[in-house]
N, C-alpha and C positions, 0 to 999 in steps of 0.2 A: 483233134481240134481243127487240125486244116480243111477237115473236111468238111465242118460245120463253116467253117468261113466259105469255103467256096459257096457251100449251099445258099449260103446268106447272099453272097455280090450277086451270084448267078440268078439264080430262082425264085429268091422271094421281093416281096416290095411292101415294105410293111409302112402302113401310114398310122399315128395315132390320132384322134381329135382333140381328145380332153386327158386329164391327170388322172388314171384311174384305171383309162378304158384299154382292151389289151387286142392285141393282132395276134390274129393263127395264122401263118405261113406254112403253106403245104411245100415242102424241097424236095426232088430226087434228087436223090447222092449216090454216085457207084463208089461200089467197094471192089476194089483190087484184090481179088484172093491169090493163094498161091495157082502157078501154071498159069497167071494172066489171065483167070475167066475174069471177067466183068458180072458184078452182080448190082441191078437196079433194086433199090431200095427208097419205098418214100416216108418220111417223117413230119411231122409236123412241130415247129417249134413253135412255142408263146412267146409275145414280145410286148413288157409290159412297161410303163414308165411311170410311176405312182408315189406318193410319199414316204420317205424313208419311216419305218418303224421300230423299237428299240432293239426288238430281235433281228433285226438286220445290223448291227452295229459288227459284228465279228466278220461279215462277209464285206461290211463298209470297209474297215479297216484293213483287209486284205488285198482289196481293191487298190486304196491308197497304195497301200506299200506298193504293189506291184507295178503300178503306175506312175508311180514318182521314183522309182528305182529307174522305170523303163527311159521317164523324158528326161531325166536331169540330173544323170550320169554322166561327167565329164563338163558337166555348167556348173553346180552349185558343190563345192566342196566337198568330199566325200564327208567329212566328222560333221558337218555342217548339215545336211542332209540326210544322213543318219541319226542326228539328234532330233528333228522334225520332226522325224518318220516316228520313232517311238514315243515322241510325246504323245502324236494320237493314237492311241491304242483306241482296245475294244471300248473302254468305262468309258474315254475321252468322246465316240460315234455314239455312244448311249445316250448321254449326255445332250450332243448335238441335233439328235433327234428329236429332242424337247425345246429344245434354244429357240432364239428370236428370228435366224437366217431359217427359211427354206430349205429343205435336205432332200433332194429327189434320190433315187436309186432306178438305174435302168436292170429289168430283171429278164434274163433271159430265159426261158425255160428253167425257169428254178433257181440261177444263178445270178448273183449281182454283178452286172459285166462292168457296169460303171457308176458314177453322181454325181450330181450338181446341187451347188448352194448360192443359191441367190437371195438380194431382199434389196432396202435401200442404194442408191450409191453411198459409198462413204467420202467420196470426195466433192468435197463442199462446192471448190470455184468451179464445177461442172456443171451443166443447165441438166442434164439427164437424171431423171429417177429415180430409174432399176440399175441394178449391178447382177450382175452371172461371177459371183466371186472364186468359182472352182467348177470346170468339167473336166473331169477323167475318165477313162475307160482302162482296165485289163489290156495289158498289150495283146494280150491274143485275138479280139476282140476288136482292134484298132483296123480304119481302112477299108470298111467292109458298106460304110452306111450308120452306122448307129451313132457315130459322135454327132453327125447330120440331126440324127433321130432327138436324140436327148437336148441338142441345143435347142434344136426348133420346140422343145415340146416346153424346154425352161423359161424360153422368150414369151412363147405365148400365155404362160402363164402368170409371168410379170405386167402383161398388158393387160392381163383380165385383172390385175388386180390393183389397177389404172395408175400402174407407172406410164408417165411419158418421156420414151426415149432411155437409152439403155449403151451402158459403160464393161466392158470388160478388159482386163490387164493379162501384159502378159510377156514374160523375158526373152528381150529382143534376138537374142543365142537360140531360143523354142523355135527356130525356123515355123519346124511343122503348125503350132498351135499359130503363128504368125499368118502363116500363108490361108489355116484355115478360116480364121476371123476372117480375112479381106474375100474370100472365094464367098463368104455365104455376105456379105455387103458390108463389114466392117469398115470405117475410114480411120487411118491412123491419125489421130488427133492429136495427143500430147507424151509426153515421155518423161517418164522418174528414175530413182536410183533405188536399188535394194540393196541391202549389206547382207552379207552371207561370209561370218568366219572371216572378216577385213577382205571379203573380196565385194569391190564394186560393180554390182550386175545391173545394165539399162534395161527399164521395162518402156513398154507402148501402152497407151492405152486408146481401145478402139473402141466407136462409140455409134449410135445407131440411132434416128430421131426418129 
């Protein structure tokens, strides 16, 4: 896997336009054999960002797990976050796929590396929207560009379908999802409280007009 990450930061530049449409990125990646030869090899990965489908619920749901193990380990109560994680199983992304929120999945070369669900804001006293209620990626996956990839492609399709202006939350301890909101134009606007297992955790919420 690290070497599909390198392949990715390094060598490709994958843009998407629309929800649907998919990127072939051509990457050389050496392989290290034994005795140190160097072997050139090029591959080509697909990189698609398209609507979740119900057959994707099992790969949905592994995603989660793996992702919510990876950010909010050491933030949100281990029994507390453990209970989350297996409410949403596989039926529970089956399900979701059908629902009222937007279920994106980023698929990687076959793989679903990450997703996003967005629709409405839910929060009233806000002039915004759209909501981005959840982006995740696979940590192995993470760092490379694609969280980039899947926001920009979530956003835009919030505005096509003529939200104005757009709200995302997110727990103030998530440094990383923090600092990512503000790099791509996030402004921190307002701040709640989440209960997690009697522990009180501050969120932000950053918003985009």
């Amino acid at each position: 896997m690290t070497i599909v990450k390198k392949a990715l930061k390094f060598r490709c530049r994958p843009h998407i336009k629309s929800v649907g449409n998919r990127s072939r990125c051509g990457c050389r990646i050496w392989l290290i054999a034994s005795g140190r030869t160097r072997v050139s090899v090029m591959k080509t990965l697909s990189i698609d960002v398209r609507r979740a489908e119900p057959h994707d619920a099992r790969a949905i749901s592994e995603a989660h797990r793996l992702s919510w193990q990876h950010t909010y380990a050491g933030i949100i109560p281990h029994r507390a976050l453990t209970q989350m994680i297996e409410r949403r199983g596989e039926n529970w992304w089956r399900k979701a796929t059908r629902g009222p929120a937007t279920l994106l999945v980023l698929d990687v070369a076959g793989t679903v590396a990450g997703y996003a669900t967005l629709g409405l804001n839910r929060a009233r006293a806000l002039p915004q929207e759209g909501e981005i209620y959840e982006l995740y990626l696979r940590p192995e996956y993470q760092g490379i560009g694609l969280g980039k990839l899947l926001f920009g492609e979530a956003r835009r399709l919030l505005k096509s379908l003529g939200c104005n202006g757009m709200v995302v939350w997110c727990l103030e301890e998530n440094e990383t999802a923090a600092d990512f909101y503000r790099d791509h134009g996030g402004i921190d606007f307002c701040e709640g409280m989440e209960n997690f297992d009697h522990k009180q955790i501050k969120k932000i919420g950053f918003i985009w007009n």
